[in-house]
gemmi code that builds the backbone of each chain (N, CA, C; Angstrom):
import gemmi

chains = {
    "A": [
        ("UNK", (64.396, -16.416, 66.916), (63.761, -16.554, 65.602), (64.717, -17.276, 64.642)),
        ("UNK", (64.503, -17.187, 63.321), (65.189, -17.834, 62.273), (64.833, -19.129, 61.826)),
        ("UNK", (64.317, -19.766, 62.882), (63.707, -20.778, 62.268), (62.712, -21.259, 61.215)),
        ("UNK", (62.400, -21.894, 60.408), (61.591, -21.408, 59.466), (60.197, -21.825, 59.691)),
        ("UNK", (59.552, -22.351, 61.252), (58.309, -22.050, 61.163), (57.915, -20.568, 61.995)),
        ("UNK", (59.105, -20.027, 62.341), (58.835, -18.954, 63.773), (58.733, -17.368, 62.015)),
        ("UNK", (59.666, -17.919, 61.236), (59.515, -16.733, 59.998), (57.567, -17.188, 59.519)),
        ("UNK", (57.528, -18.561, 59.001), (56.154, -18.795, 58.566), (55.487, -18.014, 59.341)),
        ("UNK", (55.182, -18.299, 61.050), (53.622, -17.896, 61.703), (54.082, -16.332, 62.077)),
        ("UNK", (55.715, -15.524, 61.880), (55.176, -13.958, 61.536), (54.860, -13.507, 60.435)),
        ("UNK", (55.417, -14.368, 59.107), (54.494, -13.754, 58.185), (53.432, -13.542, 58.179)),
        ("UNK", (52.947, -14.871, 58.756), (51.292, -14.852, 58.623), (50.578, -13.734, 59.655)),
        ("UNK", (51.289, -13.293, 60.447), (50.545, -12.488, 61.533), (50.000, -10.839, 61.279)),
        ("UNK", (50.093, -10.747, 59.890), (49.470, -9.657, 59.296), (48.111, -9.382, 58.423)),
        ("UNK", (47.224, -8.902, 58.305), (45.846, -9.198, 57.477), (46.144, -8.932, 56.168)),
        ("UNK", (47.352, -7.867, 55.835), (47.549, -7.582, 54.050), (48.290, -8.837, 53.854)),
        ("UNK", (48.968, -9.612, 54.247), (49.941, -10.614, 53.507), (48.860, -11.726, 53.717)),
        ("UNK", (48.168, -12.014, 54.670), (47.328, -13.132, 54.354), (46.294, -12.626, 53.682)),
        ("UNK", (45.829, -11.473, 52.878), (44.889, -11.171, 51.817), (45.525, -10.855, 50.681)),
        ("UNK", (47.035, -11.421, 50.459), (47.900, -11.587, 49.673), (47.685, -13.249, 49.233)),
        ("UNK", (47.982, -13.609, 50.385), (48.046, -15.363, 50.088), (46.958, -16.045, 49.218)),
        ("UNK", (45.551, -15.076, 50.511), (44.478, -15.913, 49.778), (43.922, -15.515, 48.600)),
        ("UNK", (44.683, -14.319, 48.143), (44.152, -14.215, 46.222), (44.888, -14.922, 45.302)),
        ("UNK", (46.093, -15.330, 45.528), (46.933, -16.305, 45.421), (46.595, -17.963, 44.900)),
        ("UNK", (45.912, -18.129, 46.251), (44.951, -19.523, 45.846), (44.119, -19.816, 44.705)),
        ("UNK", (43.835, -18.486, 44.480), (43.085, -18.571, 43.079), (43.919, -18.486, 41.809)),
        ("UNK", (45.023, -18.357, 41.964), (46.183, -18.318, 40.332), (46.813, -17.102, 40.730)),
        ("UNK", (48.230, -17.344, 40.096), (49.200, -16.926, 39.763), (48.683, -15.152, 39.533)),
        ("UNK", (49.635, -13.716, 40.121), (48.719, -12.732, 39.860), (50.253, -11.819, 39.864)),
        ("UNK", (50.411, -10.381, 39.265), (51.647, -9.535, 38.924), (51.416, -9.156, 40.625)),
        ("UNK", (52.462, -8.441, 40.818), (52.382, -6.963, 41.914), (51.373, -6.224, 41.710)),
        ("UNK", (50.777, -5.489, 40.065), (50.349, -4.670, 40.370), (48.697, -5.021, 41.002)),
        ("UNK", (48.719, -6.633, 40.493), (47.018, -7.101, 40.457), (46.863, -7.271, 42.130)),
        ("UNK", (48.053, -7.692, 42.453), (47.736, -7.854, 44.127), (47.930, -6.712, 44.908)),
        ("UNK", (48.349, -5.978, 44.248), (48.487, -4.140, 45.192), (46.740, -3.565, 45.216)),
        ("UNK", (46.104, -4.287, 43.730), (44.794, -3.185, 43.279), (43.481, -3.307, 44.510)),
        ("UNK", (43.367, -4.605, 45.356), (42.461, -4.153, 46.139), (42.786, -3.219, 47.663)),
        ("UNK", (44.206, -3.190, 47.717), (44.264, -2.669, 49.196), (44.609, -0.820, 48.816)),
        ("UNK", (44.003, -0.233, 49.856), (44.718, 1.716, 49.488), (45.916, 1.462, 50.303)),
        ("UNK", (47.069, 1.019, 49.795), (48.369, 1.384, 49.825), (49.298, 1.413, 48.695)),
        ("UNK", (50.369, 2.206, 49.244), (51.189, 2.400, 48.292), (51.411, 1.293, 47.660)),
        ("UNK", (51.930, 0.884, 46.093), (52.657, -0.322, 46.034), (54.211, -0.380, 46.788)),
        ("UNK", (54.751, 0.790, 46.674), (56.348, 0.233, 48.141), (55.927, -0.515, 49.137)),
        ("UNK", (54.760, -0.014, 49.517), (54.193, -0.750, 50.882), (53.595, -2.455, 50.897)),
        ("UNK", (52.664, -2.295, 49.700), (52.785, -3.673, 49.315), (54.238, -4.741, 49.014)),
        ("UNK", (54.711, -4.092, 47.904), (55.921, -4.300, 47.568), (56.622, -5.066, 48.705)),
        ("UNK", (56.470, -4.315, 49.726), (57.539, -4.744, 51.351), (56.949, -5.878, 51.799)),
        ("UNK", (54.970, -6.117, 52.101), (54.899, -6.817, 52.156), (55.318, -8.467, 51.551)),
        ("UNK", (55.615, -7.960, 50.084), (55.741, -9.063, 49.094), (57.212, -10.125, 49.665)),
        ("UNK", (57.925, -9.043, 49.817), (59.049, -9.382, 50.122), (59.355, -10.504, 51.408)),
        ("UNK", (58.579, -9.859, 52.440), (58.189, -10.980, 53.791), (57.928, -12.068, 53.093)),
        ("UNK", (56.719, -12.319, 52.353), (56.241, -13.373, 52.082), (57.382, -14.154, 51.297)),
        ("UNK", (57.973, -13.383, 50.350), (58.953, -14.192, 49.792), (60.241, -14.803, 50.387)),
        ("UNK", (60.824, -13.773, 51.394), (61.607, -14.148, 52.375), (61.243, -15.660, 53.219)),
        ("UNK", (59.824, -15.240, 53.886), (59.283, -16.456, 54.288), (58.800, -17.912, 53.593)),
        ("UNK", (59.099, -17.549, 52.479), (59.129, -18.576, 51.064), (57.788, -19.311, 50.955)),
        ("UNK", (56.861, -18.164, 51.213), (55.056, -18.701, 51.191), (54.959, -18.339, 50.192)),
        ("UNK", (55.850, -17.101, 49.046), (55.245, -17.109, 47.761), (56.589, -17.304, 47.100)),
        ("UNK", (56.767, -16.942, 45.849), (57.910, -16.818, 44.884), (57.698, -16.043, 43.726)),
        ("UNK", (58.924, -15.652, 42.847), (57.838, -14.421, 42.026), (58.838, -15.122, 40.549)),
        ("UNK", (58.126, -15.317, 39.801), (58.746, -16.215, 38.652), (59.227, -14.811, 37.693)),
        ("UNK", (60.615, -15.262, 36.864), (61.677, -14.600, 36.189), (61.372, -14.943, 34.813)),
        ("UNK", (60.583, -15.806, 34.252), (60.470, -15.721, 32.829), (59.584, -14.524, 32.182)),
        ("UNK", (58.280, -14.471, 32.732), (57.663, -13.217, 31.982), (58.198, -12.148, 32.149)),
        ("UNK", (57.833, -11.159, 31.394), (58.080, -9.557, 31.799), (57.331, -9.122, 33.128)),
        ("UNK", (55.716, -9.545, 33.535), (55.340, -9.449, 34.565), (55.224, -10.022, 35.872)),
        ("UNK", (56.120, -11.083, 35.448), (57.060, -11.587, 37.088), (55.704, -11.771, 37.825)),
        ("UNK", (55.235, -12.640, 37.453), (53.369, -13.441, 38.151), (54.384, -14.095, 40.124)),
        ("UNK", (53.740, -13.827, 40.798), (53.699, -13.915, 42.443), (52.901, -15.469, 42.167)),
        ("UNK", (53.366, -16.334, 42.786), (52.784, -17.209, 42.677), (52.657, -17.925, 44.360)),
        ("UNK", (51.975, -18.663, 45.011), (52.085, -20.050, 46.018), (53.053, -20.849, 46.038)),
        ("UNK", (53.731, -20.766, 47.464), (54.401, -22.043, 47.660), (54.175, -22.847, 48.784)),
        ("UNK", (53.575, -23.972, 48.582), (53.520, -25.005, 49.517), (53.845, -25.299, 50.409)),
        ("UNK", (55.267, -25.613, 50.390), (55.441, -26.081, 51.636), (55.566, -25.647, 53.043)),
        ("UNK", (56.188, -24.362, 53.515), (56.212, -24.134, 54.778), (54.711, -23.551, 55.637)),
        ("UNK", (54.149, -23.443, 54.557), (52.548, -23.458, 54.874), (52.172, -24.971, 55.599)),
        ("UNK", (52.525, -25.787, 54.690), (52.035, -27.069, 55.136), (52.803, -27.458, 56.494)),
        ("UNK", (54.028, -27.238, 56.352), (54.643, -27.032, 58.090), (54.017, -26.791, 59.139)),
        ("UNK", (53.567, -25.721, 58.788), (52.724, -24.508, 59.917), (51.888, -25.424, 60.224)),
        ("UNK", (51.132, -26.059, 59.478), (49.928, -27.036, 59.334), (49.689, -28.142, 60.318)),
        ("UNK", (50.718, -28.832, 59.777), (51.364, -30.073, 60.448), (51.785, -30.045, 61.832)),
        ("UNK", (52.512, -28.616, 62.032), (52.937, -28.160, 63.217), (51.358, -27.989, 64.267)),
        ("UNK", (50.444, -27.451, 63.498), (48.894, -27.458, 64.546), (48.376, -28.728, 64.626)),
        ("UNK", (48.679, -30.157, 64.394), (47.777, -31.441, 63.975), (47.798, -31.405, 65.545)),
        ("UNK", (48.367, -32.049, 66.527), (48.531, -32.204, 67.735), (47.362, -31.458, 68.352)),
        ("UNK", (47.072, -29.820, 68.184), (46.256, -29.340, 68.764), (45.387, -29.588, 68.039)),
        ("UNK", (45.191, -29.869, 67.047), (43.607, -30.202, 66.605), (43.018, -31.381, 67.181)),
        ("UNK", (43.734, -32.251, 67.454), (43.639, -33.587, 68.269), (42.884, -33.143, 69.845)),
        ("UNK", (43.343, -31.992, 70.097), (42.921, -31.651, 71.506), (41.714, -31.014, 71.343)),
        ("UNK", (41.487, -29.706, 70.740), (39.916, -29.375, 70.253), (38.701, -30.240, 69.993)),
        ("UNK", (39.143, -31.403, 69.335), (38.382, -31.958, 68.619), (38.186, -33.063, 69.827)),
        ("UNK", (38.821, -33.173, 70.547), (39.064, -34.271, 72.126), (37.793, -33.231, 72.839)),
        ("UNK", (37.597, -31.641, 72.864), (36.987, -30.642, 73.621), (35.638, -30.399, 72.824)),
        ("UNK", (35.580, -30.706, 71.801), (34.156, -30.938, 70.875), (33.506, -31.909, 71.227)),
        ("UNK", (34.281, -33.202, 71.477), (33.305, -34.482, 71.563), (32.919, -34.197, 73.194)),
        ("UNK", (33.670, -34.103, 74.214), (33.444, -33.388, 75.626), (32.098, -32.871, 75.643)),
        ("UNK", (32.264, -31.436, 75.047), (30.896, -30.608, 74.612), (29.619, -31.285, 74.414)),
        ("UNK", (29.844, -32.285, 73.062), (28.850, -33.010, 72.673), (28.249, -33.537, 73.317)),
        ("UNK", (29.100, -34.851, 74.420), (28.749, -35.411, 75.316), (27.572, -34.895, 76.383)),
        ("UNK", (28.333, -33.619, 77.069), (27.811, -33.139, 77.926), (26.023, -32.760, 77.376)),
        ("UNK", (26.291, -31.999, 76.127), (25.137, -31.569, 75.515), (23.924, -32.407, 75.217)),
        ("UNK", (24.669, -33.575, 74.759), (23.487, -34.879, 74.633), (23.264, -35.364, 76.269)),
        ("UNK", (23.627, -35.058, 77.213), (23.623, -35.362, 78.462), (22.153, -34.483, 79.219)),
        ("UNK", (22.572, -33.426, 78.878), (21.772, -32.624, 79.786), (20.578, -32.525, 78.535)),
        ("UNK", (20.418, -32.650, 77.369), (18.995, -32.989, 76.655), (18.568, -33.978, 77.015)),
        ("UNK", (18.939, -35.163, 77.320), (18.764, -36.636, 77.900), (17.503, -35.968, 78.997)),
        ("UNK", (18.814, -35.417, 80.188), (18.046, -35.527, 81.125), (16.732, -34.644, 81.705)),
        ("UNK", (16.693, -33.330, 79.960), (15.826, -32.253, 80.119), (14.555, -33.611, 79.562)),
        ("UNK", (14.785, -34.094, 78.706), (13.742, -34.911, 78.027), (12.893, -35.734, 78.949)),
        ("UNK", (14.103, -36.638, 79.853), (13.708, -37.599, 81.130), (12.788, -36.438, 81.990)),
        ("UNK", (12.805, -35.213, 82.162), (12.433, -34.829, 83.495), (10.712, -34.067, 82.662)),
        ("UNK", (10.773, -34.036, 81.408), (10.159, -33.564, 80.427), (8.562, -34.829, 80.168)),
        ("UNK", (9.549, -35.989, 80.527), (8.042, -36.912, 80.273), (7.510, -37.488, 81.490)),
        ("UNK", (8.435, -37.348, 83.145), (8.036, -37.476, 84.048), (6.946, -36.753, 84.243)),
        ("UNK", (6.998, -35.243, 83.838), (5.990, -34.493, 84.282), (4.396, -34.774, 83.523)),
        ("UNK", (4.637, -35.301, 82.460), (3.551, -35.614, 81.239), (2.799, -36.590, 82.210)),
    ],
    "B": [
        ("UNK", (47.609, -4.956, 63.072), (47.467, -5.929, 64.448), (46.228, -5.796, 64.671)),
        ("UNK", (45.869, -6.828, 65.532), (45.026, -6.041, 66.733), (43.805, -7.140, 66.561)),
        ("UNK", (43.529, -7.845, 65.520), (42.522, -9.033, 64.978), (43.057, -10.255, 65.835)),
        ("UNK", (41.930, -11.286, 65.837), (42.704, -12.138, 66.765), (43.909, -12.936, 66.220)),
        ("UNK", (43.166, -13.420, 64.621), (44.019, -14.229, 63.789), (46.147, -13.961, 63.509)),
        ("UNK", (45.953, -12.363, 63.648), (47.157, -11.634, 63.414), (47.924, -12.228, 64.844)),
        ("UNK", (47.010, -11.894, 66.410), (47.705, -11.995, 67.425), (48.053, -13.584, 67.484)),
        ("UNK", (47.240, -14.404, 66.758), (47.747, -15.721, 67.314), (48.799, -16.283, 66.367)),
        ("UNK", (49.004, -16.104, 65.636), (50.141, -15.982, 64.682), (51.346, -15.246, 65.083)),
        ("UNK", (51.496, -14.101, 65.326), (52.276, -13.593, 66.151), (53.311, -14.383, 67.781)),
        ("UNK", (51.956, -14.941, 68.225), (52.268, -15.417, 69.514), (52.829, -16.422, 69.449)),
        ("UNK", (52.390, -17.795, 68.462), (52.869, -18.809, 67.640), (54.701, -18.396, 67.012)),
        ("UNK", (54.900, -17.083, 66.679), (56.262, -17.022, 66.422), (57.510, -17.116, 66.552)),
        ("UNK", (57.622, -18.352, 67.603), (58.032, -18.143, 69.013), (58.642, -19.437, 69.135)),
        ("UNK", (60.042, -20.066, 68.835), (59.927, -21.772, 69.441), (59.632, -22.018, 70.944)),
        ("UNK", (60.208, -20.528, 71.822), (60.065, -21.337, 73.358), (58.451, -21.077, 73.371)),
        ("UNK", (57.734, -20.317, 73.028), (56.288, -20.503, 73.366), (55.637, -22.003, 72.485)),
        ("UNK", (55.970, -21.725, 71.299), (55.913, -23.174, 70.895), (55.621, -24.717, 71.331)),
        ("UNK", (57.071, -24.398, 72.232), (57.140, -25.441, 73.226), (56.534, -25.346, 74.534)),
        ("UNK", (56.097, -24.648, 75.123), (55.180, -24.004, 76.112), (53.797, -25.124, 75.820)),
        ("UNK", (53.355, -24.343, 74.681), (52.149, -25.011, 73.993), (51.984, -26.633, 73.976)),
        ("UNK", (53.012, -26.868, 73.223), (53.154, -28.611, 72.884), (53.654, -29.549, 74.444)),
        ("UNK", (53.832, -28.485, 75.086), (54.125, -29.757, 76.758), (52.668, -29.099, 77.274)),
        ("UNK", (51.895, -28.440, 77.083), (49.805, -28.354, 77.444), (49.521, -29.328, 77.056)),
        ("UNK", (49.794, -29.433, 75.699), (48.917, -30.753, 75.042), (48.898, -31.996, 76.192)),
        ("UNK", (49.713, -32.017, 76.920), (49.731, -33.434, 77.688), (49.369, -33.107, 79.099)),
        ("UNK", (48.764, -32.152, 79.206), (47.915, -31.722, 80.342), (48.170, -30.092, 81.254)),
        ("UNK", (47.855, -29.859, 82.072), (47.955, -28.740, 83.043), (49.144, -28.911, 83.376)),
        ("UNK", (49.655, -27.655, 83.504), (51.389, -27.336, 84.440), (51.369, -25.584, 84.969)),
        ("UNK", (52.243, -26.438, 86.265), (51.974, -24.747, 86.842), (53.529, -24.107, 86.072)),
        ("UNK", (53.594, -22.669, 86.066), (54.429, -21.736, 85.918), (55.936, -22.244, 86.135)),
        ("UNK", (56.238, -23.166, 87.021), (57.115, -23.839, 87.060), (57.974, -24.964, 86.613)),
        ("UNK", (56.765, -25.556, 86.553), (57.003, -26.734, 85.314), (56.976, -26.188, 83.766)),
        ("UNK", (56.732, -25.434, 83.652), (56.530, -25.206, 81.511), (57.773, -24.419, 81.955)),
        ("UNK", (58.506, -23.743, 82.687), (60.001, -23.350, 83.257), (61.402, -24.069, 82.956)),
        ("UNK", (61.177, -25.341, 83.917), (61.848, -25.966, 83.735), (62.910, -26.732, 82.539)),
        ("UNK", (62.195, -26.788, 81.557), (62.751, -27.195, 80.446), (63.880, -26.341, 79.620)),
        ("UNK", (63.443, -24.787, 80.131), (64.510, -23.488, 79.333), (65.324, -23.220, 80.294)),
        ("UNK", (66.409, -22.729, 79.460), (67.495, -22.285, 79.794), (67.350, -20.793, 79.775)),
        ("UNK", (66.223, -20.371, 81.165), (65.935, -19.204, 80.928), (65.327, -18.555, 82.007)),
        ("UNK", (65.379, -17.510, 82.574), (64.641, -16.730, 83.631), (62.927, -17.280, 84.162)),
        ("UNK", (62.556, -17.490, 85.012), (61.705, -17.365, 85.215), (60.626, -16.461, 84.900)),
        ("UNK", (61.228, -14.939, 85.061), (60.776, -13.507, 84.644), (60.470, -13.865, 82.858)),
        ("UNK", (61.676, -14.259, 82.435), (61.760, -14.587, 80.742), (60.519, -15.684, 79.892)),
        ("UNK", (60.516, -16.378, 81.054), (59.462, -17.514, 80.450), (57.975, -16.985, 80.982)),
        ("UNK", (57.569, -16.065, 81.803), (56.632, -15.383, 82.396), (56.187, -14.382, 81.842)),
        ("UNK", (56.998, -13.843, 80.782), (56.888, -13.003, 79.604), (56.101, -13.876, 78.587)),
        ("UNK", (56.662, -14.501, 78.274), (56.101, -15.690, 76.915), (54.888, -16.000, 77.243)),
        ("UNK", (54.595, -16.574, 78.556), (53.278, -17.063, 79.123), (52.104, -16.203, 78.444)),
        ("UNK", (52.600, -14.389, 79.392), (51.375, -13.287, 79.202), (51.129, -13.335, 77.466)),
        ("UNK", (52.256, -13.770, 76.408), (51.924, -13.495, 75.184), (50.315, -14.455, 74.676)),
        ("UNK", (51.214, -15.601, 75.155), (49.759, -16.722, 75.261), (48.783, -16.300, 75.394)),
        ("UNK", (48.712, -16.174, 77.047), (47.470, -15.731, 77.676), (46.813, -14.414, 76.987)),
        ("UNK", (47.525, -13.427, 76.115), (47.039, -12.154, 75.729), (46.478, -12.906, 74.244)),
        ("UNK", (47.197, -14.085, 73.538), (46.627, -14.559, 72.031), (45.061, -15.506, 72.871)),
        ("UNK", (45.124, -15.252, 74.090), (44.218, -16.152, 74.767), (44.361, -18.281, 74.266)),
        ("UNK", (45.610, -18.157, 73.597), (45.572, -19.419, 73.458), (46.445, -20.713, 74.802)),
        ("UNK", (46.399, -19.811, 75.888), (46.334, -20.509, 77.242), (45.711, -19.683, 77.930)),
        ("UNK", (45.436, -20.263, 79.254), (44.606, -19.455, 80.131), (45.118, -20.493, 81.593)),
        ("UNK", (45.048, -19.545, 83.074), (45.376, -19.527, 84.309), (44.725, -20.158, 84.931)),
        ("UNK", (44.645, -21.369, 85.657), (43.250, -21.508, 86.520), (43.542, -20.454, 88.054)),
        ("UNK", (42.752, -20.070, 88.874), (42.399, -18.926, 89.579), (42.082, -19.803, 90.753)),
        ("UNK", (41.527, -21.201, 90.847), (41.076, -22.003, 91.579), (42.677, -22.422, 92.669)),
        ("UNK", (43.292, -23.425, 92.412), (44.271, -23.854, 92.843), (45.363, -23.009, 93.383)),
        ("UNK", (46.604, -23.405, 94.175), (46.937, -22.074, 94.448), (48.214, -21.695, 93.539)),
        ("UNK", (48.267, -23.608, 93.117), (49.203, -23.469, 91.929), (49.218, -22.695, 90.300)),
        ("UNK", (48.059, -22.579, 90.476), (47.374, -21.962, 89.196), (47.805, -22.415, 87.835)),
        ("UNK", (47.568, -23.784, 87.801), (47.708, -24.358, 86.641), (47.626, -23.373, 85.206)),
        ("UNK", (48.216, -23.864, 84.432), (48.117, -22.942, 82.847), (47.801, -24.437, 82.004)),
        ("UNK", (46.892, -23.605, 81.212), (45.939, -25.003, 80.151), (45.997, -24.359, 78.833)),
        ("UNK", (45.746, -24.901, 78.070), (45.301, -24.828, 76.472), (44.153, -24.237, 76.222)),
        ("UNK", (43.784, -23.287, 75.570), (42.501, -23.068, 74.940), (42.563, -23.219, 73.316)),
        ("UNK", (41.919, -23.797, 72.971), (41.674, -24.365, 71.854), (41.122, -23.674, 70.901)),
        ("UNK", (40.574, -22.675, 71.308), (39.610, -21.778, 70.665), (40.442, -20.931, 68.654)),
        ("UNK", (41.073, -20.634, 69.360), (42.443, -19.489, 68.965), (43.119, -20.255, 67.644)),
        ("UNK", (43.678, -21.613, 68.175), (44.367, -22.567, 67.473), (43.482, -23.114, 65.888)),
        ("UNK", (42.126, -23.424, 66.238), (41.207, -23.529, 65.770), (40.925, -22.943, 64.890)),
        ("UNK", (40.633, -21.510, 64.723), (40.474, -20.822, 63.639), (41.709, -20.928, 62.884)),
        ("UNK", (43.116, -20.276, 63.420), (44.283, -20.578, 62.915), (44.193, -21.473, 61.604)),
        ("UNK", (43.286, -22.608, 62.508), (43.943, -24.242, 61.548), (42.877, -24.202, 60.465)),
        ("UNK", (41.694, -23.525, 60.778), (40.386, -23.350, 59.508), (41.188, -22.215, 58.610)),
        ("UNK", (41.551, -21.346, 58.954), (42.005, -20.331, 57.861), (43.462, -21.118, 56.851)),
        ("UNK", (43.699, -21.868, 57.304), (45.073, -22.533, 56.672), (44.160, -23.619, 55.538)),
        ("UNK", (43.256, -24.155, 55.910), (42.499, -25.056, 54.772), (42.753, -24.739, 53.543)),
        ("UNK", (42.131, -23.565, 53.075), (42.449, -23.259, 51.448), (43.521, -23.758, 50.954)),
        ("UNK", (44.803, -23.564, 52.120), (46.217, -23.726, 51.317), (46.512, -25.241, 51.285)),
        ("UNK", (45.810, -26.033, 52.202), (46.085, -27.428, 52.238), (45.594, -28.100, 51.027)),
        ("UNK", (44.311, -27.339, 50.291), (43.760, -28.244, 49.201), (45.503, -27.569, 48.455)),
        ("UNK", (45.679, -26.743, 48.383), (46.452, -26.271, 47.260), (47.311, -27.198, 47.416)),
        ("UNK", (48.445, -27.616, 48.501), (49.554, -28.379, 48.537), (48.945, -29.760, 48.314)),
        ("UNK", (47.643, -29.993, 48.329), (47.364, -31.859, 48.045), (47.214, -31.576, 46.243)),
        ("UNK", (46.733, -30.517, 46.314), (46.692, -30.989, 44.654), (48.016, -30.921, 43.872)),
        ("UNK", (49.071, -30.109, 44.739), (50.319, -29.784, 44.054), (50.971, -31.665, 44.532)),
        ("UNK", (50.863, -32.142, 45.301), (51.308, -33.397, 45.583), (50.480, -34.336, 44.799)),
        ("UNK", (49.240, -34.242, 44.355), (48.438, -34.898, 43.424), (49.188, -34.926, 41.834)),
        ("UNK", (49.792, -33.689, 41.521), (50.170, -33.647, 40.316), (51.788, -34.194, 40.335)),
        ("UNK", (52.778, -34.090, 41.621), (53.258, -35.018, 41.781), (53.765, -36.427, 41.219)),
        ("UNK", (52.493, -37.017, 42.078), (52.231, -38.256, 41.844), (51.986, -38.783, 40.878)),
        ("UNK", (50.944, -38.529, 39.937), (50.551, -38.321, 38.391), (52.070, -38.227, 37.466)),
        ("UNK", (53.088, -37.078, 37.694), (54.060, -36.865, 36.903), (54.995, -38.039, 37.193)),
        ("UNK", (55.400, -38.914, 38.778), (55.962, -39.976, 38.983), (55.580, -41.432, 38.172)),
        ("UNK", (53.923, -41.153, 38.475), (53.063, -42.433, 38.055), (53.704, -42.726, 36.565)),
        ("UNK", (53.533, -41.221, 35.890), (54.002, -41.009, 34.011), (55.330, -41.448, 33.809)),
        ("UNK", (56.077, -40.947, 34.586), (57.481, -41.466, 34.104), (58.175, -42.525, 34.337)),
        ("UNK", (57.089, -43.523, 35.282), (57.636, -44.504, 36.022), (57.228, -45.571, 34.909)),
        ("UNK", (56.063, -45.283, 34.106), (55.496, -46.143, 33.213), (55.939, -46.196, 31.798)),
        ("UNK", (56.403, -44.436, 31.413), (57.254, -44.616, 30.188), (58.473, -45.466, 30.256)),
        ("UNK", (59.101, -44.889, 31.138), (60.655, -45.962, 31.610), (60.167, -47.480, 31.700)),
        ("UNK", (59.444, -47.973, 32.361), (58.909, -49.341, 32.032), (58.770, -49.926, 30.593)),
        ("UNK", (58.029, -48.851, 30.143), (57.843, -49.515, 28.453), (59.260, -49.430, 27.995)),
        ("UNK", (60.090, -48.505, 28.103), (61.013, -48.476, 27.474), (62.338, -49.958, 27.803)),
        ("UNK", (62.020, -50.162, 28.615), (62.671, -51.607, 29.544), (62.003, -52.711, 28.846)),
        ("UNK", (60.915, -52.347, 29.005), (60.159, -53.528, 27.890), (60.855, -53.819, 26.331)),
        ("UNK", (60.661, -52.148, 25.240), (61.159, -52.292, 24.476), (62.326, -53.418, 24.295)),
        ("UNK", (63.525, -53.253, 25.165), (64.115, -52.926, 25.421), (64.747, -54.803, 25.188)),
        ("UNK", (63.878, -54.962, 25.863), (64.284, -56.907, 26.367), (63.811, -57.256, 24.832)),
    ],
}
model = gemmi.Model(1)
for chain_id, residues in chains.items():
    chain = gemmi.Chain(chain_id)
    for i, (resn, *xyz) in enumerate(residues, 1):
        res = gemmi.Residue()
        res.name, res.seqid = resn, gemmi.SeqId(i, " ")
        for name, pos in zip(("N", "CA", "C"), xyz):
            atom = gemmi.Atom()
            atom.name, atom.element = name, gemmi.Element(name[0])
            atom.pos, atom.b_iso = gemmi.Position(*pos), 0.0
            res.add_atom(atom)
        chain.add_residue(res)
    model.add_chain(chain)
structure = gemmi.Structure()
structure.add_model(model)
structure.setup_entities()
């Protein structure tokens, strides 16, 4: 480990920190606003917070008194970048699919007006 | 744990599986070949494999006697849909960027202008 996409994809491998992230997307929010939908402790949140910040997917700003959790970009976009390759291959296994699919309607259609 | 999204993230945490993954992309390899490249047990890299195969983001063929290991795409896929939200976020944070470069590149111009 240590690397900083192997820290990114364990942060992400939890459902409270990625229902951390994605309230996030919507603006800047305290501890206590992102503790209020889950039943856990805030320590427990709290810990989560910390991963995320460790993993530098969020940051927690020092000017207000309520220290707003905010988004950070980039090693998200890593992670991202790091999947392009396999999306190249899915999307290589979609058109496959397609193919095949327009194939065998082809030939349900062909065998469809023989009988007519 | 226990969702798929968590396990494939998890499994992803990993540079030697990582790399496991990214030498699929360029086709089928038996157990031996995705081996070769580490500086590492057979037993050790046979571990990593089952993580795959358990995020189901490879799978065994059963046919051959080599039993090729392939990509499933499936897994990766969602992965890369749940990451979307954050991609608009980092284009618009690179949008504003650009905008703040575009601004200062043009005041400094006028001021060069003044200037002559």
């Amino acid at each position: 480990m240590g690397d900083q996409l192997s820290t990114t994809f364990a942060a992400l491998a939890d459902p409270t920190r990625r229902a951390i992230l994605s309230r996030l997307t919507s603006g800047e929010a305290s501890v206590t606003e992102l503790a209020a939908p889950f039943e856990m402790s805030l320590p427990a949140v709290t810990k989560h917070l910390k991963v995320l910040q460790r993993a530098r997917l969020i940051s927690q700003g020092r000017e207000a008194q309520w220290r707003p959790c905010k988004l950070s970009a980039a090693p998200m976009r890593e992670a991202a970048e790091w999947m392009e390759p396999y999306r190249r291959h899915w999307e290589q296994r979609l058109d496959r699919l397609d193919d095949y699919l327009r194939d065998i309607s082809h030939k349900t259609a062909r065998r469809f007006r023989k009988k007519k």
